[in-house]
C-alpha positions as a printed NumPy array, in Angstrom:
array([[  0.   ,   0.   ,   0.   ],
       [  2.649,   2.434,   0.824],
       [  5.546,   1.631,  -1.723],
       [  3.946,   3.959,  -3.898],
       [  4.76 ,   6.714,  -1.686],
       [  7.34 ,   9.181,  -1.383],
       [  8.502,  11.876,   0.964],
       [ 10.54 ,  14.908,   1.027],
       [ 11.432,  17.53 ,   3.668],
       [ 12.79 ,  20.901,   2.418],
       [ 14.122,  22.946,   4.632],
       [ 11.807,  23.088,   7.735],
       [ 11.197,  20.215,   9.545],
       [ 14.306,  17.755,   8.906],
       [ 13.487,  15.611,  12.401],
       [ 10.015,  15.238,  11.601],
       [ 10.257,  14.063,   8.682],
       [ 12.903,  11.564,   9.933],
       [ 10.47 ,  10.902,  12.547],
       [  7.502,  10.003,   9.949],
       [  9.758,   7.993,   7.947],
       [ 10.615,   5.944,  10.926],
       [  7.027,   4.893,  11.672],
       [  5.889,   4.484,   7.999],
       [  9.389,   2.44 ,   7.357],
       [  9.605,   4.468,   3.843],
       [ 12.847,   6.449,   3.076],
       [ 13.315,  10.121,   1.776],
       [ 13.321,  11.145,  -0.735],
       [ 16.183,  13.367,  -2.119],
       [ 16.119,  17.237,  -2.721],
       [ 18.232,  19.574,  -4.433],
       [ 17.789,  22.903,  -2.54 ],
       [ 19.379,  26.134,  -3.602],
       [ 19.011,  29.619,  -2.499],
       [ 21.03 ,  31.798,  -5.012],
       [ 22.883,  34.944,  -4.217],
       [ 20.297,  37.329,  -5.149],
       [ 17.445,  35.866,  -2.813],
       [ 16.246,  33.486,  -6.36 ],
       [ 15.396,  29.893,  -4.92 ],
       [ 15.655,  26.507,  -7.046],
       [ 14.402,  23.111,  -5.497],
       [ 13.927,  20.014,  -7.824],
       [ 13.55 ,  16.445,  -6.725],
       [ 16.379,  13.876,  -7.575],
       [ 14.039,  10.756,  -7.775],
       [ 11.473,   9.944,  -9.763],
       [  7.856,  10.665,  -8.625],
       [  5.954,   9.611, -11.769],
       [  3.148,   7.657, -11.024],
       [  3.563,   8.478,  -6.883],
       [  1.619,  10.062,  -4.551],
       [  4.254,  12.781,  -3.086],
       [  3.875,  13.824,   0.628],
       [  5.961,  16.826,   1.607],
       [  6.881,  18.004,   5.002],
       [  6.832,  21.829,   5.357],
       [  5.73 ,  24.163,   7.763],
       [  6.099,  27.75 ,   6.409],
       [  7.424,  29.207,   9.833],
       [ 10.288,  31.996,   9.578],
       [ 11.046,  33.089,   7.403],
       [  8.049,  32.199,   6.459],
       [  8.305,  33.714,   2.645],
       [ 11.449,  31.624,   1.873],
       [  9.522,  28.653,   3.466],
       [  6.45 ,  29.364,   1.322],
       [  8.805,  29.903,  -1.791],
       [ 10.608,  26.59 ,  -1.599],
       [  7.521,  24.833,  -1.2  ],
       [  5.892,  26.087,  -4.339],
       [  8.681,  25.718,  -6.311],
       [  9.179,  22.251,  -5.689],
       [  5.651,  21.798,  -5.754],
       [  5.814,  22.898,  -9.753],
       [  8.671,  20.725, -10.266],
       [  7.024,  17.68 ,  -8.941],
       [  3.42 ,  18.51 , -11.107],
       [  5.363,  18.325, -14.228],
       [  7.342,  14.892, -13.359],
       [  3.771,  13.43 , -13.302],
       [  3.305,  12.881,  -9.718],
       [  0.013,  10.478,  -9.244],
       [ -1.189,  13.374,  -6.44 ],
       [  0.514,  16.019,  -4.301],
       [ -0.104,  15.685,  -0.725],
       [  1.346,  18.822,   1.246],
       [  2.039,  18.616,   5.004],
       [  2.074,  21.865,   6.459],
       [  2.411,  21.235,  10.308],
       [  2.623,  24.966,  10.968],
       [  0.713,  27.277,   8.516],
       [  2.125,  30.548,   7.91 ],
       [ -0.305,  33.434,   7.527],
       [ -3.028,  31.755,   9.453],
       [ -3.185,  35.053,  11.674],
       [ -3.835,  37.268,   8.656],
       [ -7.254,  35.16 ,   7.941],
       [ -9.805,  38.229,   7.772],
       [ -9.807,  41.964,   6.983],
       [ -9.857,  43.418,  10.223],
       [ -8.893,  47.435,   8.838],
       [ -9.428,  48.809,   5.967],
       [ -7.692,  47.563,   2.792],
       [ -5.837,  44.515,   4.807],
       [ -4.862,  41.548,   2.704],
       [ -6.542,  38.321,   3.519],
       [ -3.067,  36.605,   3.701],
       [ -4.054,  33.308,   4.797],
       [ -6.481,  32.686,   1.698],
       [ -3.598,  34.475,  -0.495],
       [ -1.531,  31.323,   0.901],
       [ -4.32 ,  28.663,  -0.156],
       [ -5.   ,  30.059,  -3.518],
       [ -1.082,  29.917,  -4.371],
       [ -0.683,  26.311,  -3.182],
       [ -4.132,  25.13 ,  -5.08 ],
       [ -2.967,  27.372,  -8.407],
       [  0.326,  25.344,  -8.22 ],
       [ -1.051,  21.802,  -7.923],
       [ -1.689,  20.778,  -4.12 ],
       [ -4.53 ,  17.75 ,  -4.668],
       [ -4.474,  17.28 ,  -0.594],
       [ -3.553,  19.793,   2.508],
       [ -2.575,  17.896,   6.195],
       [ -2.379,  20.732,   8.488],
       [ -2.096,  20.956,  12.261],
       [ -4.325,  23.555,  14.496],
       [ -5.286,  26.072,  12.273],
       [ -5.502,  28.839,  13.769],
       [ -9.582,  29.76 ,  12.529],
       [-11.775,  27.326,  11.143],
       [-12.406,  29.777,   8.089],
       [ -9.335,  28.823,   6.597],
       [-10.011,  25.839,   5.58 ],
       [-12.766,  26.96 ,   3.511],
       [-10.169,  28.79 ,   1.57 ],
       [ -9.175,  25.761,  -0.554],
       [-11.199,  23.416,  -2.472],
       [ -8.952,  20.788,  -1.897],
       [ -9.821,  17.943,   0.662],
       [ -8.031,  19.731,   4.198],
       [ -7.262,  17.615,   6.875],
       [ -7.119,  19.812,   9.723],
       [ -5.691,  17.546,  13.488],
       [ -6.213,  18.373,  16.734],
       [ -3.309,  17.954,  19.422],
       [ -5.921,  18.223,  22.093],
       [ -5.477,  14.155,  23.   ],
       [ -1.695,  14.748,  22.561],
       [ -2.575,  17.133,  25.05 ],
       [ -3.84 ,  15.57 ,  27.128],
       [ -2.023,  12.565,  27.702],
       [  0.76 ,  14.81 ,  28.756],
       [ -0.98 ,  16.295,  31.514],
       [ -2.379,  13.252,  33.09 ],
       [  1.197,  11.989,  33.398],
       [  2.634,  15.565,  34.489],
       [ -0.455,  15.907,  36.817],
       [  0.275,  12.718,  38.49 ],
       [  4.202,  13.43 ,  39.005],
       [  3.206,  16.597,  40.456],
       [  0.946,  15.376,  42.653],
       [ -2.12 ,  17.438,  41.637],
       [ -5.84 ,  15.987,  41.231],
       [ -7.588,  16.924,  37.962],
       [-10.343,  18.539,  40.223],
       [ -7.841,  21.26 ,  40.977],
       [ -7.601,  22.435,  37.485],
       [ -8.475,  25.073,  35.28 ],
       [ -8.196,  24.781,  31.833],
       [ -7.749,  28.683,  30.429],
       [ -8.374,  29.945,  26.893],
       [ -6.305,  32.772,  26.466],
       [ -9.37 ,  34.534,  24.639],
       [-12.633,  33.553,  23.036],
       [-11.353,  32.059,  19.871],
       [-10.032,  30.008,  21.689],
       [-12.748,  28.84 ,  23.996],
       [-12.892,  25.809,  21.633],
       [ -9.785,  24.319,  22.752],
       [ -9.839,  24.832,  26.386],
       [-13.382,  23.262,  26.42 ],
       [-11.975,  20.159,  24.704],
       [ -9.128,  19.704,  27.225],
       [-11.334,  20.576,  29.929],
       [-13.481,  17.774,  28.846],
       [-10.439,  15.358,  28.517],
       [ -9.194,  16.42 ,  32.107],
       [-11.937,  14.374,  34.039],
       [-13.196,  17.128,  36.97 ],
       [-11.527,  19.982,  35.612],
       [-12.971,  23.57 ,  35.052],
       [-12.749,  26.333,  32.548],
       [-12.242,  29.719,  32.329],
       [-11.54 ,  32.461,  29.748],
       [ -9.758,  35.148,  29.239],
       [-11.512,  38.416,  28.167],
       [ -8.553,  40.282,  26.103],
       [ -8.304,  43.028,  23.942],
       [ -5.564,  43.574,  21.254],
       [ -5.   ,  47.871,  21.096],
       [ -2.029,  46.754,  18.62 ],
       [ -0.041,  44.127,  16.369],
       [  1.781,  41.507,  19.112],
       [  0.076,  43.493,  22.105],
       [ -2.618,  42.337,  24.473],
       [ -4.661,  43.768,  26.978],
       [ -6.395,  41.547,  29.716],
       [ -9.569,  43.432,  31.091],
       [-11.045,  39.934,  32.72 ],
       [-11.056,  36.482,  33.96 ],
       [-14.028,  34.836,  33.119],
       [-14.438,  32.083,  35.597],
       [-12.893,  31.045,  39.024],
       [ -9.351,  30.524,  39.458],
       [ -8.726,  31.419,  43.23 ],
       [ -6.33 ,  28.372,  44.409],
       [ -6.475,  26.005,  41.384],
       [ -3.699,  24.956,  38.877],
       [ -4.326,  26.812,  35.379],
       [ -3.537,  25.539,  32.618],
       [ -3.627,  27.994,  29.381],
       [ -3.669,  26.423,  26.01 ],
       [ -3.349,  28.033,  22.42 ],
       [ -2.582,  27.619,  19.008],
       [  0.805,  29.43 ,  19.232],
       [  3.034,  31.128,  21.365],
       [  5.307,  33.824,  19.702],
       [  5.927,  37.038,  21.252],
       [  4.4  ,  35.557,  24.739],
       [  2.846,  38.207,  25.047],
       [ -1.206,  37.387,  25.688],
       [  0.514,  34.695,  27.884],
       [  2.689,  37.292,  30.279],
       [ -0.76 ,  39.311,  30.284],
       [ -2.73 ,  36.312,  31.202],
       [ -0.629,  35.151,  33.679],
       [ -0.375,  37.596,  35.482],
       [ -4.144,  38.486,  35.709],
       [ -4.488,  34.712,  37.099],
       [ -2.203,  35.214,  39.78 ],
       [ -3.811,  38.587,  40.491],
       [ -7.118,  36.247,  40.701],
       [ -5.298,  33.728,  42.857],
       [ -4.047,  30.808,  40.554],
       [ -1.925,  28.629,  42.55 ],
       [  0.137,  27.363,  39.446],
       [  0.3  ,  27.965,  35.837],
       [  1.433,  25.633,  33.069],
       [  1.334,  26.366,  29.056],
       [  0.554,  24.277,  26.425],
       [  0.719,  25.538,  22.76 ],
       [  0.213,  23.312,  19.282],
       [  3.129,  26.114,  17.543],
       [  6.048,  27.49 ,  19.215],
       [  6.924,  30.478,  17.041],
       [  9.107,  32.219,  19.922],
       [ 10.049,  35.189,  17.555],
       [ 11.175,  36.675,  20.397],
       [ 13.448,  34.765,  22.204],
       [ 11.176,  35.355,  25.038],
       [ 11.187,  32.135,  27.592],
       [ 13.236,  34.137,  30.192],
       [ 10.409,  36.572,  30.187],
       [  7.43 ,  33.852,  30.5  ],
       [  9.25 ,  31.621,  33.193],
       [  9.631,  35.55 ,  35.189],
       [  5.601,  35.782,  35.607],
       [  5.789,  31.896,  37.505],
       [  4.922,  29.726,  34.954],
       [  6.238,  26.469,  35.866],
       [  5.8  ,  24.517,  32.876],
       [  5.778,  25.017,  29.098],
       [  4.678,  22.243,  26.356],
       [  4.383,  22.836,  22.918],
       [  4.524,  20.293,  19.777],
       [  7.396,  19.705,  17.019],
       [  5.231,  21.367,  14.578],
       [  8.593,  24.283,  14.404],
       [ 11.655,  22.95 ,  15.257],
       [ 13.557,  24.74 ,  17.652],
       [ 15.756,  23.891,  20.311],
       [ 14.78 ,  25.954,  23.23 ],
       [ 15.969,  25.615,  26.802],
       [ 12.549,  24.899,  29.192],
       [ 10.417,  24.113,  26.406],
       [  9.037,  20.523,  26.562],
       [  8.366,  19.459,  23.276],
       [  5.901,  16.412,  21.997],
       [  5.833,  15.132,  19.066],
       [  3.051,  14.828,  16.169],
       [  5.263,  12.69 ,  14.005],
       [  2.738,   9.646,  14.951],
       [ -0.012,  10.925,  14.621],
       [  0.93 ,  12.521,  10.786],
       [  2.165,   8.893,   9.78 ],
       [ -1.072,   7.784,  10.64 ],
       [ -3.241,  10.344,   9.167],
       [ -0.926,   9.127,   5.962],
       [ -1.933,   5.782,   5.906],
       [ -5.212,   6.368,   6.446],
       [ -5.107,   8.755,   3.698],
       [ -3.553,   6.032,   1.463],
       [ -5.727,   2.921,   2.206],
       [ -9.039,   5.393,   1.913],
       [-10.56 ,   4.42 ,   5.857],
       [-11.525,   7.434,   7.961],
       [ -9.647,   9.384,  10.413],
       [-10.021,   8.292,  14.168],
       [-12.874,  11.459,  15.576],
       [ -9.447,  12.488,  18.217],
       [ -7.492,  13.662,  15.05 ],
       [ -9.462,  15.972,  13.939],
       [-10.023,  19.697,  15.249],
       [-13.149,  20.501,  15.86 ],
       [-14.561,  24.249,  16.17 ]])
């Protein structure tokens, strides 16, 4: 079933991609990547795909442009070497932020991105977390959209347990109301545990404003989930507003660590005392646990191969 399949990693998400070859027992295939001098990028494959179906690995995470360029260069490369059908993992998709015109004569960035990849020859898009459900509407594709709430939450019964605290003593926090979706499904997979939200206001680009918790957090561990961490921002704010309101603990959990800003020193300073993100961006940082959705991708390729469903914990849900 799978000898027909081949996949390539550009630039990345080189462990993943190991990592998904490991559990599917397939090897990579080879890439020819080249940035030239003057910014021009050139990326071919060096085996044959006719007659394949082609799954690349890709998240378009900073620079996200370059990222976004080598994919859709070696996407046209692969289209006219008669691929059987282009399958595009994107574990992190850039420009998901930039999904709605919010002032006037703002780009819709994140349909820009769908419309380029669909114009190019993308027949199937595996994403993780988007960040709004709209987005998927913005291709015509099939879009296979995973949750890493179960991923999630398998984590936290084990930390929970080392650290001696009783799901009844937790708070699951959405950091605001798009988010609410998230934090309820945790909530729900944390037997006992509570929700709250966050009532936050954005006065500017990569600032946030917390006016109020929505819920009770007076002596209970919070944890606050999200779809990505990157200046840490909404987190610092929210953190410290839960303390204010009496949170005992906090611990993190994010699908995409972006960390544009270097910025763990600066969340571990509010009290956070744990922070757990996925491989979905690879990056090495110091405090950061990181689990891994290389599993749950080879699956979601196999499935995707033999024609069955999905199991109902893969997918995200809004």
């Amino acid at each position: 079933m799978l000898e027909k399949i081949i996949l390539f990693n550009l630039s990345s998400n080189p462990d993943l991609t190991k990592k998904i070859a490991g559990h599917l027992k397939l090897p990579i295939g080879q890439v020819e990547l080249m940035h030239f001098a003057d910014g021009e990028i050139m990326a071919r494959s060096l085996d044959s795909v006719r007659g394949k179906s082609v799954y690349i690995i890709q998240s378009t995470c900073s620079p996200a442009s370059e990222r976004l360029m080598e994919l859709l260069v070696f996407i046209d490369g692969i289209k006219k070497a008669n691929a059987k059908d282009i399958n595009v993992v994107i574990p992190y998709y850039g420009y998901s932020r930039q999904d709605r015109i919010a002032r006037p004569r703002e780009p819709i960035s994140a349909r820009l991105v769908a419309d380029l990849l669909q114009t190019v020859g993308v027949s199937h898009l595996i994403t993780i977390d988007l960040h709004t459900p709209q987005i998927q509407g913005f291709f015509s594709c099939p879009v296979d959209n995973l949750s890493t709430i179960h991923l999630f939450a398998a984590y936290y019964l084990k930390k929970l347990k080392q650290i001696k605290v009783d799901t009844s003593e937790i708070v699951v926090v959405s950091p605001d109301h798009g988010s609410a979706h998230r934090g309820r499904d945790l909530a729900t997979a944390l037997p006992g545990s509570q929700l709250a939200i966050v009532d936050k206001r954005r006065p500017s680009p990569n600032e946030a404003e917390v006016v109020n918790i929505v819920g009770d957090v007076e002596g209970k561990t919070c944890i606050i989930i999200d779809d990505i961490i990157d200046t840490g921002g909404t987190i610092i704010a929210s953190a410290k507003e839960l303390y204010a309101k009496g949170a005992k603990d906090i611990l993190i959990a994010a699908s995409h660590g972006v960390f544009s800003r270097d910025n763990i020193d600066s969340l571990k300073a509010t009290g956070i005392s744990d922070i757990v993100v996925t491989d979905s961006i690879e990056k090495n940082i110091q405090g950061v646990n990181v689990i891994s959705v290389s599993e749950v991708l080879a699956h979601v390729i196999t499935h995707n191969e033999s024609g069955t469903s999905l199991p109902p914990e893969y997918l995200a849900f809004y």
